[in-house]
C-alpha positions as CSV (number, residue, x, y, z in Angstrom):
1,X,30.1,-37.8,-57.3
2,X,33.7,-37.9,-58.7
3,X,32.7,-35.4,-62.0
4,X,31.1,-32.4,-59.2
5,X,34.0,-33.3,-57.0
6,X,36.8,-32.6,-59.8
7,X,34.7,-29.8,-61.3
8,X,34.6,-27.7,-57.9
9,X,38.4,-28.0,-57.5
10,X,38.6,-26.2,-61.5
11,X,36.6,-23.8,-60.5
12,X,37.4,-20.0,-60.1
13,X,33.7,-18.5,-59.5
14,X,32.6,-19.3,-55.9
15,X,28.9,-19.5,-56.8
16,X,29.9,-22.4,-59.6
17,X,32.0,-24.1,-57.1
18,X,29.3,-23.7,-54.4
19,X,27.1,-25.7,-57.1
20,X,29.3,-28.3,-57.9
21,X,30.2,-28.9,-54.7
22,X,26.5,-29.2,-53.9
23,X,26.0,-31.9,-56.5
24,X,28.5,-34.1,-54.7
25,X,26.8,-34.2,-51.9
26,X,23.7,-34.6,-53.6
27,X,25.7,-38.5,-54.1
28,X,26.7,-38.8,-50.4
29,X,22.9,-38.4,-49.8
30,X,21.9,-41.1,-52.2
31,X,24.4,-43.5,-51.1
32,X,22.4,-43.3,-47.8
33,X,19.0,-43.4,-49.4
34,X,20.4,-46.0,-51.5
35,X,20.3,-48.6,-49.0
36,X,17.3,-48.9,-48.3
37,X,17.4,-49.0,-44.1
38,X,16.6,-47.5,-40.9
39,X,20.4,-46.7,-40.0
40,X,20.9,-45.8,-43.8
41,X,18.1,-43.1,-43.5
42,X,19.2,-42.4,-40.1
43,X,22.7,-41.8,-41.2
44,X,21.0,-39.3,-43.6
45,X,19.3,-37.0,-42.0
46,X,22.2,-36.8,-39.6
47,X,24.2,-36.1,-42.7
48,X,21.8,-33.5,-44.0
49,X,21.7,-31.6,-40.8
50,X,25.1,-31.3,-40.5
51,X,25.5,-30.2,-44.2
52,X,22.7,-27.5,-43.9
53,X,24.4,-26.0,-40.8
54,X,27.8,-25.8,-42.4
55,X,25.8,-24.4,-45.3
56,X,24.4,-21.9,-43.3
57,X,27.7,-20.4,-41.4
58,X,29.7,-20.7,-44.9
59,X,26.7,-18.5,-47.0
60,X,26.8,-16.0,-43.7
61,X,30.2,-15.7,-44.6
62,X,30.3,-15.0,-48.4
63,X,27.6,-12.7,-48.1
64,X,29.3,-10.6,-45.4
65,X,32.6,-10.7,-46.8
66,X,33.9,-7.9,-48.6
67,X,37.2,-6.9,-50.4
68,X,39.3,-4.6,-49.1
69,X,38.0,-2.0,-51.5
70,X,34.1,-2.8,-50.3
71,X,33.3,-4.7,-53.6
72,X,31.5,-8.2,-53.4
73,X,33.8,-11.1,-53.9
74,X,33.0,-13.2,-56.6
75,X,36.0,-16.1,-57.2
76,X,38.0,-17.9,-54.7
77,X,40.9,-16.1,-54.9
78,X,39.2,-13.1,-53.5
79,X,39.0,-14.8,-49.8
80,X,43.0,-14.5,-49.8
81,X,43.8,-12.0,-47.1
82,X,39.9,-11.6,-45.7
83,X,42.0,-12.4,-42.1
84,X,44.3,-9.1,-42.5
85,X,41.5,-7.5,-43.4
86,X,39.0,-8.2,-40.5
């Protein structure tokens, strides 16, 4: 969890972080598995709806956004501004 944790906040691309990012919360799901219960497994699938959802609205997001120019954005630093702009 801690190595995809400090390797999404070094990275520029937004698909990389997107992937590292995903691998720590790959860890918060197997803490929950991990213990082997009902509220464990309950606490789980609470967990993974609520991380699918915010999934959902952040990729709805990235793939709608655009630069000001109309190009794709592809690192982080291309979200600065997307307020002025929309």
């Amino acid at each position: 969890m801690l190595w995809g944790c400090f390797s999404a906040l070094t990275e520029k691309k937004t698909k990389r972080f997107l992937a590292y990012a995903s691998i720590n919360q790959i860890g918060f799901f197997l803490l929950g598995v991990s213990t082997n219960s009902v509220e464990g497994y309950r606490a789980t699938i609470i967990y993974l709806f609520i991380y699918a959802l915010i999934n959902v609205g952040f990729l709805m997001v990235f793939l709608n956004a655009r630069r000001a120019d109309g190009s794709s954005i592809v690192y982080l630093s291309d979200f600065r501004g997307i307020a002025k702009s929309y």
